[in-house]
N, CA, C and O atoms as CSV, one atom per row, in Angstrom:
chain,resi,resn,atom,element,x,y,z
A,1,UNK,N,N,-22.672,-0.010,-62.880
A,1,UNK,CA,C,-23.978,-0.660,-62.921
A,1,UNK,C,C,-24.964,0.185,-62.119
A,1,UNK,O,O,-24.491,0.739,-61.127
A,2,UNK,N,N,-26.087,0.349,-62.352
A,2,UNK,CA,C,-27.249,1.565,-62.032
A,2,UNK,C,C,-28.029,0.588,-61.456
A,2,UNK,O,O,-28.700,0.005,-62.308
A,3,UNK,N,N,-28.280,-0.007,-59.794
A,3,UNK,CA,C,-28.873,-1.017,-59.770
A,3,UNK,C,C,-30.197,0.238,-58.995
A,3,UNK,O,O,-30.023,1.427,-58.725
A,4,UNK,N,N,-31.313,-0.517,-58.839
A,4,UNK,CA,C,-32.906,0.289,-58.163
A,4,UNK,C,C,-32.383,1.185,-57.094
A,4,UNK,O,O,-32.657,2.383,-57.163
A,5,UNK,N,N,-31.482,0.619,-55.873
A,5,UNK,CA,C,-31.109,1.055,-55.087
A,5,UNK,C,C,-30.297,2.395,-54.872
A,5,UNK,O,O,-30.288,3.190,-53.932
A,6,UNK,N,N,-29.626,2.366,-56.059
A,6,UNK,CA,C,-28.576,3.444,-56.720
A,6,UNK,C,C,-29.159,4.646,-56.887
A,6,UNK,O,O,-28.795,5.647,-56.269
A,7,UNK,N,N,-30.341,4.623,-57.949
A,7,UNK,CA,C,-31.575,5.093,-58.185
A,7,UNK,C,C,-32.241,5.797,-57.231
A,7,UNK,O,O,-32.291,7.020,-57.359
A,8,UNK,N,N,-32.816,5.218,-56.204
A,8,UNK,CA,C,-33.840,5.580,-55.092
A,8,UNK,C,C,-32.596,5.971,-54.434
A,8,UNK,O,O,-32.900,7.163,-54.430
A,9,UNK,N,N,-31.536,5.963,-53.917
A,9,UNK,CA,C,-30.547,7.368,-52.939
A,9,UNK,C,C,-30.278,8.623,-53.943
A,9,UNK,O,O,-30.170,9.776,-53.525
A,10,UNK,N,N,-30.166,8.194,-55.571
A,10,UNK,CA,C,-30.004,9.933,-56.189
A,10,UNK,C,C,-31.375,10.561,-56.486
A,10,UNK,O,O,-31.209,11.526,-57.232
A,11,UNK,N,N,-32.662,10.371,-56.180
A,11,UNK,CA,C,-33.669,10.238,-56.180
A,11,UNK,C,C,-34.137,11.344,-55.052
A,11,UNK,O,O,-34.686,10.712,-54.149
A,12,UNK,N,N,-34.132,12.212,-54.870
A,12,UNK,CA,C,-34.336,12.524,-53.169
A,12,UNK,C,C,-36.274,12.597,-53.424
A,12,UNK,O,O,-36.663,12.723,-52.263
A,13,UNK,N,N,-37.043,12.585,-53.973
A,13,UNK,CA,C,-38.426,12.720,-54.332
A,13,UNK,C,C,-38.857,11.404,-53.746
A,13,UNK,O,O,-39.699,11.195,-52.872
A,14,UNK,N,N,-37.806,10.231,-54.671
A,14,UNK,CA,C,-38.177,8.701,-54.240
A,14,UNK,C,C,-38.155,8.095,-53.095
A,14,UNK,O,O,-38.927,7.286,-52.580
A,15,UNK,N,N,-36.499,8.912,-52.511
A,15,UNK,CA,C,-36.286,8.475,-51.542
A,15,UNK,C,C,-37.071,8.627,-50.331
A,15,UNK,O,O,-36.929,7.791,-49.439
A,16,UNK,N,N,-37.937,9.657,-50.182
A,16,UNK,CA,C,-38.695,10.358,-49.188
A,16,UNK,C,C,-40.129,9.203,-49.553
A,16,UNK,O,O,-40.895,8.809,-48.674
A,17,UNK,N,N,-40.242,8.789,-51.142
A,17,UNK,CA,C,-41.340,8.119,-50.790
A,17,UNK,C,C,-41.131,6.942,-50.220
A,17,UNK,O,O,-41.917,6.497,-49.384
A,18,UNK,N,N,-39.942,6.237,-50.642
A,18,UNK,CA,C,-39.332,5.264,-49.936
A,18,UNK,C,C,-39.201,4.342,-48.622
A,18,UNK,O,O,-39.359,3.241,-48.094
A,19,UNK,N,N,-38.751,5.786,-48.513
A,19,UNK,CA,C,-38.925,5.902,-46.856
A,19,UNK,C,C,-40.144,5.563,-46.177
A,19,UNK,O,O,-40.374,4.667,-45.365
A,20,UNK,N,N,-41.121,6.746,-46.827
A,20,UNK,CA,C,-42.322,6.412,-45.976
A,20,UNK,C,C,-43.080,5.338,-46.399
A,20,UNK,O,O,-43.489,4.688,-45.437
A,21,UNK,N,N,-43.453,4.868,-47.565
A,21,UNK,CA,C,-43.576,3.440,-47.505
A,21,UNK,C,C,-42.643,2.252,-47.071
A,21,UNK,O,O,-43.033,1.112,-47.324
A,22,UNK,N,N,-41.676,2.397,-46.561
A,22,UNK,CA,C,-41.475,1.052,-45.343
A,22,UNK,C,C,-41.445,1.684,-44.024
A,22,UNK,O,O,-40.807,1.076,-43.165
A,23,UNK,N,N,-42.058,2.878,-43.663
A,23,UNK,CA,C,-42.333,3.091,-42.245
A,23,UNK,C,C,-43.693,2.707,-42.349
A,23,UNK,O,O,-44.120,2.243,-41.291
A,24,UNK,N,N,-44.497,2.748,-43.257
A,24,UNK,CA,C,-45.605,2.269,-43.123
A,24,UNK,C,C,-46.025,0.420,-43.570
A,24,UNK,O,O,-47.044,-0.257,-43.713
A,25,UNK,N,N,-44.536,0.227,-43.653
A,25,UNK,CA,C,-44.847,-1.340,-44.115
A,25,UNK,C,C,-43.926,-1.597,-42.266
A,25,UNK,O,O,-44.325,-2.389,-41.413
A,26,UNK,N,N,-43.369,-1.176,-42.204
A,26,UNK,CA,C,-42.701,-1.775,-40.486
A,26,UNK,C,C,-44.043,-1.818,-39.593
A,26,UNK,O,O,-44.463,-2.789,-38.965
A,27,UNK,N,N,-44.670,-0.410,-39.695
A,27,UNK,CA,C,-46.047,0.060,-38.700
A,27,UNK,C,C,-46.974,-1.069,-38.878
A,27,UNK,O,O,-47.557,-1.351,-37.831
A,28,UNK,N,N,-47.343,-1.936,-40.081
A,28,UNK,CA,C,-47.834,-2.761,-40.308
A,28,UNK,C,C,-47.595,-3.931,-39.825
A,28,UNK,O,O,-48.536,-4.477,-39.250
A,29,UNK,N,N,-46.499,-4.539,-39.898
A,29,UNK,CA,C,-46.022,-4.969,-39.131
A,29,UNK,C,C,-45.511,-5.497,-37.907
A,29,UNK,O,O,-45.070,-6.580,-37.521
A,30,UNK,N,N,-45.700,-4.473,-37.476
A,30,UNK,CA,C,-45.707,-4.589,-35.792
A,30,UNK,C,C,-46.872,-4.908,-35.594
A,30,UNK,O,O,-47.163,-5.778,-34.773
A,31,UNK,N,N,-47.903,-4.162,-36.422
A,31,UNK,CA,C,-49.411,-4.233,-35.430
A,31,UNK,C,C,-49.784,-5.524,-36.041
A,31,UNK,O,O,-50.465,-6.031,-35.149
A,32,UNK,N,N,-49.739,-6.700,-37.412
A,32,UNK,CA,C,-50.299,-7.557,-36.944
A,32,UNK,C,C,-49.611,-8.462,-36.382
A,32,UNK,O,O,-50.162,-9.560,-36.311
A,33,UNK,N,N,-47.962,-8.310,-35.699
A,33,UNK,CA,C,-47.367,-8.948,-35.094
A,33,UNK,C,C,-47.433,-9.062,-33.363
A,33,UNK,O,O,-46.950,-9.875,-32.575
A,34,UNK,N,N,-48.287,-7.822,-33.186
A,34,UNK,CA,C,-48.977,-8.032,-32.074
A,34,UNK,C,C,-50.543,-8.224,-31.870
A,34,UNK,O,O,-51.147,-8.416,-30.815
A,35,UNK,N,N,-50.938,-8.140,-32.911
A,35,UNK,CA,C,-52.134,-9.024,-33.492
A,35,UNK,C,C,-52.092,-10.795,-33.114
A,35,UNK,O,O,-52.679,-11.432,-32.239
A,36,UNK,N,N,-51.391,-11.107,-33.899
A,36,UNK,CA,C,-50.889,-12.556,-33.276
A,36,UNK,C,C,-50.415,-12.927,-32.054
A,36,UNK,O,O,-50.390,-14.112,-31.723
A,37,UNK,N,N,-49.975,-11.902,-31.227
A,37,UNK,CA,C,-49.400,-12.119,-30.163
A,37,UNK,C,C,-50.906,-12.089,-29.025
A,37,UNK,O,O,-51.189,-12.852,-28.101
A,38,UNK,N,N,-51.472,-11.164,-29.440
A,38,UNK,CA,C,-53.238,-11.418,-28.690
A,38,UNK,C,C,-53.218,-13.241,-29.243
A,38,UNK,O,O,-52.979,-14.285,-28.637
A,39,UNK,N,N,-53.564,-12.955,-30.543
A,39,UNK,CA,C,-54.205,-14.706,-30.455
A,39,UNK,C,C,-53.598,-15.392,-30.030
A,39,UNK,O,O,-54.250,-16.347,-29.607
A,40,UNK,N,N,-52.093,-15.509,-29.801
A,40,UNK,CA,C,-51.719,-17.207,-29.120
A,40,UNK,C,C,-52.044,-16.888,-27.777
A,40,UNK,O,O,-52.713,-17.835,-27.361
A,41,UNK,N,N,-51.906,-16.011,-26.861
A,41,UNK,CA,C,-52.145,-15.709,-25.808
A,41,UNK,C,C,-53.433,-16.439,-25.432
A,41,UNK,O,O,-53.512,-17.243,-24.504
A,42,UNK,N,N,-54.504,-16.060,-26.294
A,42,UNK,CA,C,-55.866,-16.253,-26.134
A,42,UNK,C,C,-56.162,-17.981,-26.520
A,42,UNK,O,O,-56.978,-18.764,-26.032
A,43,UNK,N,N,-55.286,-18.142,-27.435
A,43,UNK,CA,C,-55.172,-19.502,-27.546
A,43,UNK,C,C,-54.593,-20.345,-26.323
A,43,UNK,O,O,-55.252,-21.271,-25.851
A,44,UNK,N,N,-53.336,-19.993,-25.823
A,44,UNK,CA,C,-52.711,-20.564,-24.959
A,44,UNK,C,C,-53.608,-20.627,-23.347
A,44,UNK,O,O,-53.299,-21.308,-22.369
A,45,UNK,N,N,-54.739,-19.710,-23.486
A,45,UNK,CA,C,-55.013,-20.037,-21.638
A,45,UNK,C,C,-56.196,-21.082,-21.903
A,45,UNK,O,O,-56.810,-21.299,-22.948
A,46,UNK,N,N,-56.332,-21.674,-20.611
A,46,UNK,CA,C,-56.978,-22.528,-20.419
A,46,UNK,C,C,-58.517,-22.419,-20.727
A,46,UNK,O,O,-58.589,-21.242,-20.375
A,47,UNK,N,N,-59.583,-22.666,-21.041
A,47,UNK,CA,C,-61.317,-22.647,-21.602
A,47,UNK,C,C,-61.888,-22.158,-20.320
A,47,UNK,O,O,-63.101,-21.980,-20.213
């Protein structure tokens, strides 16, 4: 069975794009996960 995954490791062109689109979906990630981490902060102190 030839599943996507199979594909994108005999792929080495894909795999490189692969790659860098979920280093750039993690990078994303983080930053609006510390995005949110400002707002509850800012939420959480007192007026």
């Amino acid at each position: 069975m030839n599943t996507a995954s199979n594909v994108v490791r005999s792929t080495p062109a894909a795999t490189t794009l692969f790659g860098k689109l979920r280093a750039l979906a993690l990078h994303a990630l983080n930053l609006h996960l510390q995005n949110c981490a400002v707002i509850a902060e800012a939420h959480r102190r007192p007026q």
